[in-house]
C-alpha positions as CSV (number, residue, x, y, z in Angstrom):
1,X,-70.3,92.6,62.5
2,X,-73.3,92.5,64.3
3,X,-74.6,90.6,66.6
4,X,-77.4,87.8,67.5
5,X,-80.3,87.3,65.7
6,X,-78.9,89.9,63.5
7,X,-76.2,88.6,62.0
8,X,-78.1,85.8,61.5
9,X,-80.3,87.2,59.6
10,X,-77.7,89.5,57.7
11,X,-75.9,85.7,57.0
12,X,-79.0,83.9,55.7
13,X,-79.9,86.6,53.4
14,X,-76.2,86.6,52.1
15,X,-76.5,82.9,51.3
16,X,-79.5,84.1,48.6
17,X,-77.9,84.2,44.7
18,X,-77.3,87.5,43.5
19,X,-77.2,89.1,47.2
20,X,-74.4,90.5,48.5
21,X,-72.9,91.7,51.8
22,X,-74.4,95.4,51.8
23,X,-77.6,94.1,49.8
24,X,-78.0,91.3,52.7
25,X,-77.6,93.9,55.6
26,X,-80.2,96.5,53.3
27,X,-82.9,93.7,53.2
28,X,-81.8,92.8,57.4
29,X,-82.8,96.4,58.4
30,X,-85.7,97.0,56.1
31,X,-87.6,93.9,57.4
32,X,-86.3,94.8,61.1
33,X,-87.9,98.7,60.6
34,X,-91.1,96.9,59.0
35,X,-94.1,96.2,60.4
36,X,-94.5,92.6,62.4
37,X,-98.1,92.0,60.0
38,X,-95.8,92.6,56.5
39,X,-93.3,90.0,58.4
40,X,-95.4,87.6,59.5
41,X,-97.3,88.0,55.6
42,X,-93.4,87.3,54.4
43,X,-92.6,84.2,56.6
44,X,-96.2,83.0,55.9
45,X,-95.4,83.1,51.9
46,X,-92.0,81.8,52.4
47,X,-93.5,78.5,54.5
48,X,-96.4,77.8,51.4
49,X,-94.0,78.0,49.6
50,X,-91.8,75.6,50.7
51,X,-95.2,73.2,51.6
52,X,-96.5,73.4,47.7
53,X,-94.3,73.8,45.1
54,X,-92.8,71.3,43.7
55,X,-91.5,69.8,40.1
56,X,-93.9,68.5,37.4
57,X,-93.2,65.3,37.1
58,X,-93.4,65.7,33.2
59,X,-91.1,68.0,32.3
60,X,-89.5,69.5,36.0
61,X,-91.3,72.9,35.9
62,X,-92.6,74.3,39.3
63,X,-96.1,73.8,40.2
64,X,-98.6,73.2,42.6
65,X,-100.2,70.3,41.4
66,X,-98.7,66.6,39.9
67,X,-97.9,68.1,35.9
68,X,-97.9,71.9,35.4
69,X,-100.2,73.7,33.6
70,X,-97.8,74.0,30.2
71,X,-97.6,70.2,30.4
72,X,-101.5,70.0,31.4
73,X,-103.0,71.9,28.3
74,X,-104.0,69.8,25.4
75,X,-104.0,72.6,22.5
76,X,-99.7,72.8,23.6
77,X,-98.1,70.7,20.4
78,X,-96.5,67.6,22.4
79,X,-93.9,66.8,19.3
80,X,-92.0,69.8,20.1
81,X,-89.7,69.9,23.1
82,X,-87.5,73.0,24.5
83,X,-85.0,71.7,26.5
84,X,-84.0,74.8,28.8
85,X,-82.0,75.1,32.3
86,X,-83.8,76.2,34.8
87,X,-88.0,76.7,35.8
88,X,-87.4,81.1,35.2
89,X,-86.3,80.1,31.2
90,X,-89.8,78.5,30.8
91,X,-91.6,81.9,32.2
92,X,-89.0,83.8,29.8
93,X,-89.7,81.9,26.3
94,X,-93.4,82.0,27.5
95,X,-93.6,85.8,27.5
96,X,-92.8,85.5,23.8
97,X,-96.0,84.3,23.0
98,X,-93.4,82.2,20.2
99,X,-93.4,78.7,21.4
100,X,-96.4,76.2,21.8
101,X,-94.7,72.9,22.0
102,X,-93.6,71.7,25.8
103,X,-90.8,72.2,27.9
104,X,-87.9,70.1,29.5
105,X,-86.6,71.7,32.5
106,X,-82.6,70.3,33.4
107,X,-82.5,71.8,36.8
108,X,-79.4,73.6,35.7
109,X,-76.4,72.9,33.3
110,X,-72.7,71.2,33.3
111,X,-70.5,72.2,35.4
112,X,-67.8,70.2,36.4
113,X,-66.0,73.0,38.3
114,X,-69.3,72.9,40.4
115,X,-69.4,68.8,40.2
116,X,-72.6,69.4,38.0
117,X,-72.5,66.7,35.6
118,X,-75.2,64.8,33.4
119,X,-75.9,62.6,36.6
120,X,-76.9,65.6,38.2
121,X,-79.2,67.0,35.8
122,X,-82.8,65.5,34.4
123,X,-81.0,64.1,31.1
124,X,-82.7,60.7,31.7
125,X,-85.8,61.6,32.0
126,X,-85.4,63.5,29.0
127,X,-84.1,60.5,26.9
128,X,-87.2,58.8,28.7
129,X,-89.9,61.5,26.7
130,X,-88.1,61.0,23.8
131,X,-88.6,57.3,23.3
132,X,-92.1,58.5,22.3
133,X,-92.0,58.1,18.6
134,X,-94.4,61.2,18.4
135,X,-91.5,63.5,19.0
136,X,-90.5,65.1,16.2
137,X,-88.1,68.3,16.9
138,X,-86.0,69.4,20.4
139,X,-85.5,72.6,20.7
140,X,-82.2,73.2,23.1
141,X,-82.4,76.6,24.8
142,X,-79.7,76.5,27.6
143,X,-77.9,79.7,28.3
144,X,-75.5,80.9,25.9
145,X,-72.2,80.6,28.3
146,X,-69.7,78.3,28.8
147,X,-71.4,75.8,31.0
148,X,-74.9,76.3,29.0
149,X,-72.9,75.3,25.7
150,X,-71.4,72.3,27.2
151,X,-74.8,71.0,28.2
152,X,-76.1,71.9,24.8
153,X,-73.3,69.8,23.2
154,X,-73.2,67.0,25.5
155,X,-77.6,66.7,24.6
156,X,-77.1,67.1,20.9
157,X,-74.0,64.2,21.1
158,X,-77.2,62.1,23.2
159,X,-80.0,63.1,20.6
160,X,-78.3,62.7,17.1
161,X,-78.3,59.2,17.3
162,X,-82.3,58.9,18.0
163,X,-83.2,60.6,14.9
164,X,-84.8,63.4,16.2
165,X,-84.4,66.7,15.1
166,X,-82.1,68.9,17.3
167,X,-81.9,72.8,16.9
168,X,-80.8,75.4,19.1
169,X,-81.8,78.7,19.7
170,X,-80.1,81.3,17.5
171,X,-77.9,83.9,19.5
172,X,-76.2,87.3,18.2
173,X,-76.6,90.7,19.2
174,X,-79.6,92.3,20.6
175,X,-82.2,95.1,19.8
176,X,-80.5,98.2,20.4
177,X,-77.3,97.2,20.6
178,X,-74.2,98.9,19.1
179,X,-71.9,96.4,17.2
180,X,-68.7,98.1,19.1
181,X,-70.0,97.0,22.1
182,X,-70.8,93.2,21.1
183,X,-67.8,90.7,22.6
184,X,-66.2,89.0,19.6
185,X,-68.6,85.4,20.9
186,X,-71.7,86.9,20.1
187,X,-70.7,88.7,17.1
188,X,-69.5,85.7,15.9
189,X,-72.5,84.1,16.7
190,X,-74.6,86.7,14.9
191,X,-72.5,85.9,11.7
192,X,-73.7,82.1,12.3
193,X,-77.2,82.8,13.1
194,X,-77.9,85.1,9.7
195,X,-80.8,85.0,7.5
196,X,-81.3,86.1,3.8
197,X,-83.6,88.3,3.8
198,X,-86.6,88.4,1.3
């Protein structure tokens, strides 16, 4: 344990997701043995951010301005909706180049060991877009885990009834994988997801 301003520092960076103990106390000393400019450029970015990002109110994507640009752009096809968890998935399905519909972002997925349940998550305003007659397919893409398959059954269980069309994305193994290595969930998965081929 250290001590002061330190540990502080070491304990804020530990709260971060995905940092750990060590990783907390790397990050501590590297900003300590870096310059005050690079610091003050960190703190700066950290403070903007904080002051100007916030959710579209369309679809709950991060942005700077009222609706984000996906949600701004006329040529995107507003009848087709992927429903995903978090702002990251958007950016991920986006690097595909694949999808040029619009995006519903949940702001995470059920988990009732972490008291996340539909309250919690922008499932209302969702059922809100899709009162638009125009919609014609929703597209879940939640994480393909335990809490990402709950949320994607609990929307389908919501949507069904509407007469929309409700898919989800197909899951299986990926390129380059070895089949010995694939857990018996995603191999089953694969077997689900399969295609004749032409």
């Amino acid at each position: 344990m250290y001590e002061g301003a330190i540990q502080d520092l070491i304990d804020e960076l530990g709260r971060l997701p995905g940092i750990g103990p060590k990783s907390a106390q790397r990050i501590a000393f590297h900003i300590i043995q870096s310059e005050r400019v690079d610091v003050s450029r960190l703190v700066d970015v950290l403070r903007t951010v904080k002051e100007r990002v916030k959710f579209c109110t369309e679809c709950g994507n991060i942005t700077e301005e009222e609706t984000c640009r996906i949600c701004r752009d006329p040529r995107r096809d507003g009848t087709l909706i992927c429903v995903v968890e978090e702002s990251k998935d958007v950016m991920a399905i986006e690097k595909t180049r694949e999808f040029r519909g619009k995006y519903h972002v949940l702001g995470g997925a059920i988990s009732p060991i972490d008291g996340v349940g539909p309250e919690q998550l922008r499932i209302r305003e969702l059922m809100v877009r899709l009162a638009n007659p125009d919609i014609a397919e929703i597209i879940i893409a939640t994480d393909p885990n335990l809490e990402g398959e709950a949320t994607a059954s609990y929307l389908i269980r919501q949507i069904r009834p509407m007469g929309i069309k409700v898919s989800r994305l197909a899951s299986g193994l990926p390129v380059g994988g070895d089949l010995e290595y694939a857990d018996e969930v995603t191999l089953g998965r694969a077997f689900e997801g399969r295609r004749t081929v032409d």
